[in-house]
C-alpha positions in Angstrom: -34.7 -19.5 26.1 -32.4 -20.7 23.2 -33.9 -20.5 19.5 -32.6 -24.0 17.7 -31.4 -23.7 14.3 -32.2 -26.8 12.5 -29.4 -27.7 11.2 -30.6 -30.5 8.3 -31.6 -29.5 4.6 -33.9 -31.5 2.8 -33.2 -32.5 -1.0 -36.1 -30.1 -2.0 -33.8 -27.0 -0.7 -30.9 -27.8 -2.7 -33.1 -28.8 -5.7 -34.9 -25.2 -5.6 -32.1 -23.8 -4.5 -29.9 -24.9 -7.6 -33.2 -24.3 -10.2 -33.4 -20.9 -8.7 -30.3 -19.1 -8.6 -29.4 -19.4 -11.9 -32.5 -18.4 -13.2 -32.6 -15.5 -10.4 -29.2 -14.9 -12.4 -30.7 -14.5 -16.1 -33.2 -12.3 -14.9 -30.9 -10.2 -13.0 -28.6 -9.9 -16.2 -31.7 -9.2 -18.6 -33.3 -6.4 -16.5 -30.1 -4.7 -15.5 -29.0 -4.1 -19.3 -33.0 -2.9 -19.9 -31.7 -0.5 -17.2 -28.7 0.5 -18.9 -30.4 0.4 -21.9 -33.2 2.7 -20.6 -31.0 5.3 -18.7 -28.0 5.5 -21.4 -30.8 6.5 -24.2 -29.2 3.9 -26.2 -31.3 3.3 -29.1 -33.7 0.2 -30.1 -36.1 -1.4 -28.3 -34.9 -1.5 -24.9 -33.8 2.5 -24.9 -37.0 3.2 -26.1 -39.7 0.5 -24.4 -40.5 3.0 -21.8 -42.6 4.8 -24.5 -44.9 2.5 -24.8 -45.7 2.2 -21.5 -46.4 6.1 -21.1 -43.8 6.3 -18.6 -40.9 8.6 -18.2 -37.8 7.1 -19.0 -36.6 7.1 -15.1 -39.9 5.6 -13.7 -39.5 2.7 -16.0 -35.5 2.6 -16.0 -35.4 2.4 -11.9 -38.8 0.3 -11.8 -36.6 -2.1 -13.9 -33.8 -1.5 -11.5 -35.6 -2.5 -8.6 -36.4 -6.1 -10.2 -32.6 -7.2 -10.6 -31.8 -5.5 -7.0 -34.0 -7.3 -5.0 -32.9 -10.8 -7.0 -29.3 -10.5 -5.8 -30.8 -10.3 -2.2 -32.2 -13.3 -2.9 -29.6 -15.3 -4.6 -27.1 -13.9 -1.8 -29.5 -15.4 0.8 -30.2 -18.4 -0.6 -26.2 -19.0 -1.0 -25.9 -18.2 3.0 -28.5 -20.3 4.1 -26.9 -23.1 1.5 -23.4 -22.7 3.2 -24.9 -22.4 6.5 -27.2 -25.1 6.0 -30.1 -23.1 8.6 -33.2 -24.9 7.1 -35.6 -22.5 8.6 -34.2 -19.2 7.2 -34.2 -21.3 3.9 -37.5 -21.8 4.0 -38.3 -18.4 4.9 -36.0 -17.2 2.0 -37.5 -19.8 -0.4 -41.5 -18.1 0.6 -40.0 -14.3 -0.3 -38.9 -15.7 -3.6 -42.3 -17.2 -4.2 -43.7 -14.3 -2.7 -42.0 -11.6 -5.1 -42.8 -13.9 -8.2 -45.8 -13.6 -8.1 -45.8 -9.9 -7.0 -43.5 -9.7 -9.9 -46.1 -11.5 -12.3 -48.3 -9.1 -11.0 -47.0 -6.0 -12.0 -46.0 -7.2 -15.6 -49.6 -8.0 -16.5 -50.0 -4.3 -15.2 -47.9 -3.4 -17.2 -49.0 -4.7 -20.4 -52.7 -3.2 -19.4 -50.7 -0.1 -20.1 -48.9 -0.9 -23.2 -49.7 1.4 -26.1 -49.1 0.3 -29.5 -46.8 3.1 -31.5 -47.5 1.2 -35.3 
């Protein structure tokens, strides 16, 4: 039994494809320098944003690490199945995505149920 790789993209995969990747980019850059940010102690809102969560600064440096981490698996999949043009792993990559945005979307407005106000 052979598995067939459709081999065809449709417009919609390159649209999302291009509309994604490089907003999967900005995001990538913005949480990995509230990383740095976080973990160096630098000072200013993004050293210091884990206080007003309550959190330890590690829990909220590496739960911002995880964010930008799991975007570059996605961007690097979505540029494979681009170049390879295999319409059903784009598909299934294109679902994750949607998948972890709203998972993502998720945990922010979790997040800001735990925001506490320092002024």
């Amino acid at each position: 039994m052979e598995i067939k790789i459709h081999k065809t993209l449709k417009p919609y995969h390159w649209m999302l494809s291009i509309i994604t990747i490089p907003i999967f980019g900005l995001f990538t850059a913005f949480y990995g320098w509230i990383f740095y940010a976080t973990i160096s102690g630098q000072n200013g809102i993004w050293g210091n944003m884990y206080s007003y969560y309550d959190l330890t600064k590690e829990q909220y440096g590496f739960s911002r690490l995880i964010i930008p981490l799991i975007l570059i698996g996605l961007m690097i999949f979505q540029l494979k199945y681009l170049i390879e043009k295999n319409a059903n792993q784009m598909n299934k990559t294109l679902l994750v995505s949607l998948i972890f945005i709203v998972l993502w979307i998720i945990g922010e407005f979790y997040l800001q149920t735990k925001f506490i106000g320092k002024g």
